[in-house]
C-alpha positions as CSV (number, residue, x, y, z in Angstrom):
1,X,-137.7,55.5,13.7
2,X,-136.3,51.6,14.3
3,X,-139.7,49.9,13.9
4,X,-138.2,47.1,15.2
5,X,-136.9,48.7,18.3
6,X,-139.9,50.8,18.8
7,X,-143.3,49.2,17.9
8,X,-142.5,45.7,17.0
9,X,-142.7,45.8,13.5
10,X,-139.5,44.0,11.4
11,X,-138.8,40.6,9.8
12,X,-141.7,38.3,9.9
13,X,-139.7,35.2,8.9
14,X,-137.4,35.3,12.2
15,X,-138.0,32.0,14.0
16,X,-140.5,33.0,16.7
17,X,-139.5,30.0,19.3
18,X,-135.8,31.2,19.0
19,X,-136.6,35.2,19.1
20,X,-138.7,33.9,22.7
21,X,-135.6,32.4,23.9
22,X,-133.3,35.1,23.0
23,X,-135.7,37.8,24.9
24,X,-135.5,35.3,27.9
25,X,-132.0,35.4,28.0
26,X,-132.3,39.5,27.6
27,X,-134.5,39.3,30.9
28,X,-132.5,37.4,32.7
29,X,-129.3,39.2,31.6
30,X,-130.7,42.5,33.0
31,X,-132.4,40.9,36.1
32,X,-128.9,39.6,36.9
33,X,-127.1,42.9,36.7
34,X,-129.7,44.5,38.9
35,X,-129.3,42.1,41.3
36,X,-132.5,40.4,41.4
37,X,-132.8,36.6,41.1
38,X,-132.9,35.0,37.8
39,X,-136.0,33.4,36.4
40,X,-135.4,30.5,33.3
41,X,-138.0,28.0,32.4
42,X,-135.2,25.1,32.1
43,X,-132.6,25.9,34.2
44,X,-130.3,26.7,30.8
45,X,-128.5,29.0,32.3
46,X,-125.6,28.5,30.8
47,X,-125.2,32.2,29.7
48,X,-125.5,34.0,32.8
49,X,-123.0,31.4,34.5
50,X,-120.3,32.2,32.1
51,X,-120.9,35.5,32.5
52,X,-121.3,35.8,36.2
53,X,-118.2,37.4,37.0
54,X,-118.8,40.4,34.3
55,X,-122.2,41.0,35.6
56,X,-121.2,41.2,39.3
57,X,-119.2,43.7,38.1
58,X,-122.1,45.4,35.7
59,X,-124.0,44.9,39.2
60,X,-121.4,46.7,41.4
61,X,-120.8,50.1,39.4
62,X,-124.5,50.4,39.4
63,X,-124.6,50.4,43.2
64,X,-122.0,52.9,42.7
65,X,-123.9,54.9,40.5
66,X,-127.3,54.5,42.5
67,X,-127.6,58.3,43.2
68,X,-127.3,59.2,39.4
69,X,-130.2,59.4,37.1
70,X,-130.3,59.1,33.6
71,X,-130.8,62.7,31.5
72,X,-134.5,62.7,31.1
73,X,-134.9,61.5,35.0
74,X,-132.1,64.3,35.9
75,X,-134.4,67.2,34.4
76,X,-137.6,65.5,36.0
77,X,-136.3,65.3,39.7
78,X,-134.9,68.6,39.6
79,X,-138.3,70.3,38.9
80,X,-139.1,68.3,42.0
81,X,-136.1,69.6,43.7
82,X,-137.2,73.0,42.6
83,X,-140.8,72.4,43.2
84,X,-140.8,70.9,46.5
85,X,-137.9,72.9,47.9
86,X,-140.3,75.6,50.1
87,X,-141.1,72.7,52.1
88,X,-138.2,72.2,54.6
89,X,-138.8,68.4,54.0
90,X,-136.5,66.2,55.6
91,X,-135.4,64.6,52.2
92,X,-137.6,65.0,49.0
93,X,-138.7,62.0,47.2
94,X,-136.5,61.0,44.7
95,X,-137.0,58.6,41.4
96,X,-136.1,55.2,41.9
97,X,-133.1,54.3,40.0
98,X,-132.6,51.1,39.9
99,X,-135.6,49.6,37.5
100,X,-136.1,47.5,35.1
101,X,-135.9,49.2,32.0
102,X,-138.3,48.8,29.0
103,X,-136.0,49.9,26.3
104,X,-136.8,48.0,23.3
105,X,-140.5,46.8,22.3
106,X,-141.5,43.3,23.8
107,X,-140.2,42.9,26.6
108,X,-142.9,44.6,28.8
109,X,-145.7,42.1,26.8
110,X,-143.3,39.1,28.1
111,X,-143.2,40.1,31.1
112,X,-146.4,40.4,32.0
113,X,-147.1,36.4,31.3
114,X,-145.6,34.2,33.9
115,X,-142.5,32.4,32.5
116,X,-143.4,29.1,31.2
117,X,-147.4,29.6,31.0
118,X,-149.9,31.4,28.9
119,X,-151.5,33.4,31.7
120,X,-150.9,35.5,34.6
121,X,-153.5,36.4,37.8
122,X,-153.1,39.3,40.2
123,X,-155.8,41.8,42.1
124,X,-155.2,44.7,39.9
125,X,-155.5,42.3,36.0
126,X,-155.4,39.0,34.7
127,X,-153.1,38.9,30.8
128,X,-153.1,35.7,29.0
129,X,-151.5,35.1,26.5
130,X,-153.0,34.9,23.0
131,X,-152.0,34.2,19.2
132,X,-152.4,37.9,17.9
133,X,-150.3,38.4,21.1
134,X,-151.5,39.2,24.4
135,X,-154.4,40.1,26.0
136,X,-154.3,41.9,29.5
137,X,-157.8,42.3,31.5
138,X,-157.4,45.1,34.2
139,X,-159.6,44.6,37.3
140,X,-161.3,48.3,36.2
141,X,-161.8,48.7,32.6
142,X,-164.0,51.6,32.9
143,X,-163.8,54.9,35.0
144,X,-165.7,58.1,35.2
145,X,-164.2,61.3,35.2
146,X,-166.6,63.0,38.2
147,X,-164.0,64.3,40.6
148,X,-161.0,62.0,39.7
149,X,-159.0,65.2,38.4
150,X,-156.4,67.0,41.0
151,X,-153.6,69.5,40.8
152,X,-150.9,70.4,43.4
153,X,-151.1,74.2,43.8
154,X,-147.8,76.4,43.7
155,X,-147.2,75.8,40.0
156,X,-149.8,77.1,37.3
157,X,-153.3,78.4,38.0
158,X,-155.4,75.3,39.0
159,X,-159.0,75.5,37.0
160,X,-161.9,75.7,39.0
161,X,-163.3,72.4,37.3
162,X,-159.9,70.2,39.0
163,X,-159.1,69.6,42.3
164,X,-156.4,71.8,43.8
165,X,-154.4,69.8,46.2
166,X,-152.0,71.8,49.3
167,X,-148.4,71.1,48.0
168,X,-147.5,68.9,51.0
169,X,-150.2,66.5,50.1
170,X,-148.7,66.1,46.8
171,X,-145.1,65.5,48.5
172,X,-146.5,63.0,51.0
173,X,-148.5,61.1,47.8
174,X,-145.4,60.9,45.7
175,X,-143.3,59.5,48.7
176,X,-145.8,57.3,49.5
177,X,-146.1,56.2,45.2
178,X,-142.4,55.4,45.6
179,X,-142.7,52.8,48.1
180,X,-145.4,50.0,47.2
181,X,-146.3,47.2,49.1
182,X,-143.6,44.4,47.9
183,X,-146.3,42.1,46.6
184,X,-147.1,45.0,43.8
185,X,-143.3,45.0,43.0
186,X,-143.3,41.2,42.1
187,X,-142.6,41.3,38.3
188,X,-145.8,38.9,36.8
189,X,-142.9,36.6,34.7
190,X,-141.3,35.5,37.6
191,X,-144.5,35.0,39.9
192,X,-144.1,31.2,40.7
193,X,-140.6,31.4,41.7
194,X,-139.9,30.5,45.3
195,X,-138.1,33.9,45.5
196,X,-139.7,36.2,42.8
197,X,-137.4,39.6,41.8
198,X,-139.4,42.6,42.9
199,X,-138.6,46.2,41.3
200,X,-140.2,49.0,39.6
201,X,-140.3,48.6,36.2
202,X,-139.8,52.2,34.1
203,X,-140.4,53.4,30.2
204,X,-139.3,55.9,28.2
205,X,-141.4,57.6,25.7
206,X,-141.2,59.9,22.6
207,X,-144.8,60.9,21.4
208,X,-144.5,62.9,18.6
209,X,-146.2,66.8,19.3
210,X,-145.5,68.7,16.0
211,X,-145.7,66.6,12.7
212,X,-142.9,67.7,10.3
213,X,-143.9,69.6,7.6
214,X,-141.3,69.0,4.7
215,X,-138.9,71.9,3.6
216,X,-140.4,74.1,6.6
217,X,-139.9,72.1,10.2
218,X,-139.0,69.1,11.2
219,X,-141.1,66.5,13.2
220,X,-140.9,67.5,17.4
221,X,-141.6,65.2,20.1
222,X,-141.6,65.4,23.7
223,X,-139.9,62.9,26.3
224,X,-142.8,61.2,29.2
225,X,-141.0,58.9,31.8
226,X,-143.3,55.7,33.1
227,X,-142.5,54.1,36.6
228,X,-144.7,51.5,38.0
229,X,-144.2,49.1,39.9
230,X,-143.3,45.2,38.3
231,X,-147.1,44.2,39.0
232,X,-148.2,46.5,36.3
233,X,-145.6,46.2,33.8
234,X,-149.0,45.3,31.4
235,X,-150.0,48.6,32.0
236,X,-146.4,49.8,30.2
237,X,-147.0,46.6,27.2
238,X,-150.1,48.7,26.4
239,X,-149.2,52.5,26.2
240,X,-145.9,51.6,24.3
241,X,-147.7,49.5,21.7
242,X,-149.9,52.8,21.0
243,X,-147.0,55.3,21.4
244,X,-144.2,53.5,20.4
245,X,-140.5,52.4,22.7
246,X,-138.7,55.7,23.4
247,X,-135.2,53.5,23.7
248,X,-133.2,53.5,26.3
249,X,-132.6,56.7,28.2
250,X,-129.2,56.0,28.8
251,X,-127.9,55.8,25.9
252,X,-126.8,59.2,24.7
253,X,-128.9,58.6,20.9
254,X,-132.6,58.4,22.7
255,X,-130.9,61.9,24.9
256,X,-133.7,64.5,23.7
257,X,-131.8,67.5,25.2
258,X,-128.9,66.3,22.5
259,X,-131.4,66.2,19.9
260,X,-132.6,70.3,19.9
261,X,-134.0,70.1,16.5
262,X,-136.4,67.4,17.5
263,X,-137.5,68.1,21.2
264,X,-139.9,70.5,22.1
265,X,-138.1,71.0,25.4
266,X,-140.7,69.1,27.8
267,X,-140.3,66.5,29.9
268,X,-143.5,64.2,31.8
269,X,-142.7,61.7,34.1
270,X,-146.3,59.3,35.1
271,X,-146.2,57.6,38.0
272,X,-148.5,54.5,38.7
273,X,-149.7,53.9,42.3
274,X,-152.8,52.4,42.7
275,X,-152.1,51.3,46.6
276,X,-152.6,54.9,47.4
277,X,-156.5,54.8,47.2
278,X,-156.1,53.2,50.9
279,X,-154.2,56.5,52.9
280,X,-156.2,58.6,54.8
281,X,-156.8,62.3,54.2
282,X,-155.3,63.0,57.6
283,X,-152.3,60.5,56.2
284,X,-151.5,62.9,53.6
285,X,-151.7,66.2,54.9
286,X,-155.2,67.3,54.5
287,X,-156.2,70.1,57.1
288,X,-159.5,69.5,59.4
289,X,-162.5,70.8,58.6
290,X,-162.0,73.9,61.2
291,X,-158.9,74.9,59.6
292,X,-159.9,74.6,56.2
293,X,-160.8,77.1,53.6
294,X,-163.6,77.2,51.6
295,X,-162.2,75.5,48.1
296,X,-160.9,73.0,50.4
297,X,-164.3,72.2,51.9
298,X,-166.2,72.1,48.7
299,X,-163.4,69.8,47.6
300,X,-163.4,67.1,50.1
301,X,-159.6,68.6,50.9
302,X,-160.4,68.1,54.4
303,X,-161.4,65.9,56.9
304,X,-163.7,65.7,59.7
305,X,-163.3,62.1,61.3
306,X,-159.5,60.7,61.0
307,X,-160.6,57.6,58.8
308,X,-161.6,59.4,55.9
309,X,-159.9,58.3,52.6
310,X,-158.3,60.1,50.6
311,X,-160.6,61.1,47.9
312,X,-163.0,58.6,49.3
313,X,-160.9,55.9,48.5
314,X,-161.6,56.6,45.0
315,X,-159.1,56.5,42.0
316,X,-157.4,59.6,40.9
317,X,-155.0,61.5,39.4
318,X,-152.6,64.0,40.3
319,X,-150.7,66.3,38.6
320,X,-148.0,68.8,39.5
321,X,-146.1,71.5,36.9
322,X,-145.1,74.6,36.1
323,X,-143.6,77.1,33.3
324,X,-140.5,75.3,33.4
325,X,-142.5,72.9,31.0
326,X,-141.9,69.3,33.5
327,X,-145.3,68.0,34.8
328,X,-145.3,65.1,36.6
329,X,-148.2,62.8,37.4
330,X,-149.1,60.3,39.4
331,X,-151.9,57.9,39.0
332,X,-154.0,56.3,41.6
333,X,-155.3,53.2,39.8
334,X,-154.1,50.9,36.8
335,X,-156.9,51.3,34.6
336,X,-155.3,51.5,31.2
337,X,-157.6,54.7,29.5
338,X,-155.4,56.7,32.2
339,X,-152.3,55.8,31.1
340,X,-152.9,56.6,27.5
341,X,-154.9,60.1,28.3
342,X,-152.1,60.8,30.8
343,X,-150.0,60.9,27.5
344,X,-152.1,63.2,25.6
345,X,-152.6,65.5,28.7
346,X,-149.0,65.8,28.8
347,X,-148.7,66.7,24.5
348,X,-151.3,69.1,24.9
């Protein structure tokens, strides 16, 4: 493992001022060849300007290559494909492709700060800056379990202690996770710009599963995907700084189906959506009461007037998988304990 790469950990002595600007420049470097505007504290843009015309180019085969996804986002949107196909849908929701990837540690804690300042304010957490590092204050720092708990029927048994959820609802939630209001795509580091970029921001992740044992097996790990939108990119700072940077995924090295002796063969993807808490259970799918079946009634899978929320306009999860060994999740609020229990629901 690059400890550098993955948790942060290298050379103490590197001048911290200079290693600041040089991950500014990275930012701005990979804003520009997603086509979002640039954000420096200075206007020193001399970089980009010189390479404006390679970028543009960068830029232009990855319109090109819009409709392709990366290996471990390939295998995770075909178990939707597969999943969701006995729905005659119209289209099934797809995973964004154009994001802003995480793929080396650091850059998700500096982007969650605006550029320039120490501190950053939104609805959903306030981060500030700190000497240890950073510290991020999400607007729920506590949950309860009661209820919060669904899975989308049509894959495995759903235990009678979760939620099970009609397999249309699930479809509607996911397309639904995938389109944010813009103000939760605004990335937090470029917040006071008069035009601020706005894009998901996505993760990769290798938690390790099976230690190795020496002369008998070698260490295993399994591949998690994180999309969320820019807004939350603190929520991303937190769960790679326990798990550790999985790289980038498109870069055939952090492949984990190229890497058989190491993989366990699963793949997670976690979605975060937290605007969802506002659709209706009519929004989503949810029969009425009169056509409802008993589960769904002691569930709250149903509705009587059309205003009711979704799960009371509570947060939740929800979780869809099968044998195949993909699971994919989406989460309902940006409370961080989720994030880092969604990773050990997925391991075990």
């Amino acid at each position: 493992m690059d400890l550098a790469q993955s948790l942060g950990l290298g050379d103490q002595t590197e001048d911290a001022q200079l290693k600041q600007q040089n991950l500014h420049l990275y930012i701005n470097l990979k804003l520009a060849s997603n086509g979002q505007p640039q954000c420096f504290p200075d206007k020193d843009n001399g970089m980009l300007t010189t390479a404006h015309d390679m970028l543009r180019n960068y830029l232009e085969k990855n319109r090109q290559l819009s409709s392709s996804y990366y290996p471990a986002d390939q295998r995770i949107q075909d178990f939707l494909d597969r999943y969701l196909a006995d729905l005659d849908l119209d289209s099934i929701p797809s995973l964004p492709t154009m994001t802003f990837e995480l793929d080396r540690h650091g850059i998700a804690r500096e982007l969650s700060i605006t550029m320039a300042e120490d501190e950053f304010h939104s609805d959903y957490v306030a981060s500030y800056r700190v000497k240890q590092g950073v510290l991020h204050n999400p607007v729920n720092d506590r949950r309860t379990t009661k209820g919060s708990f669904h899975i989308a029927e049509g894959g495995l048994p759903v235990p009678g202690d979760k939620k099970q959820v009609p397999k249309n609802t699930f479809a509607t939630l996911l397309e639904h996770a995938f389109n944010p209001p813009d103000s939760l795509l605004e990335l937090p580091y470029c917040s006071k710009q008069s035009d601020p970029a706005k894009m998901f921001v996505s993760l990769l992740l290798k938690p390790i599963v099976c230690p190795e044992i020496p002369g008998v097996d070698a260490e295993k790990t399994m591949e998690i995907r994180f999309f969320a939108p820019g807004n939350l990119v603190s929520n991303l700072d937190f769960v790679e700084s326990i798990f550790g940077n999985g790289g980038n995924p498109g870069l055939p090295q952090y492949d984990a189906a190229l890497d058989v002796e190491h993989w366990t063969g699963h793949s997670g993807c976690v979605i975060l959506a937290p605007h969802l808490v506002g659709l209706t259970k009519q929004a989503v799918g949810l029969p009425h009461w009169d056509d409802a079946t008993q589960r769904q009634r002691d569930e709250g899978m149903c509705w009587k007037q059309a205003d009711e929320r979704y799960n009371d306009g509570q947060a939740f999860k929800i979780l869809a998988r099968d044998a195949s060994g993909v699971i994919v999740s989406i989460l309902a609020d940006n409370y961080f304990g989720y994030c880092k229990k969604e990773v050990k629901t997925h391991i075990s």
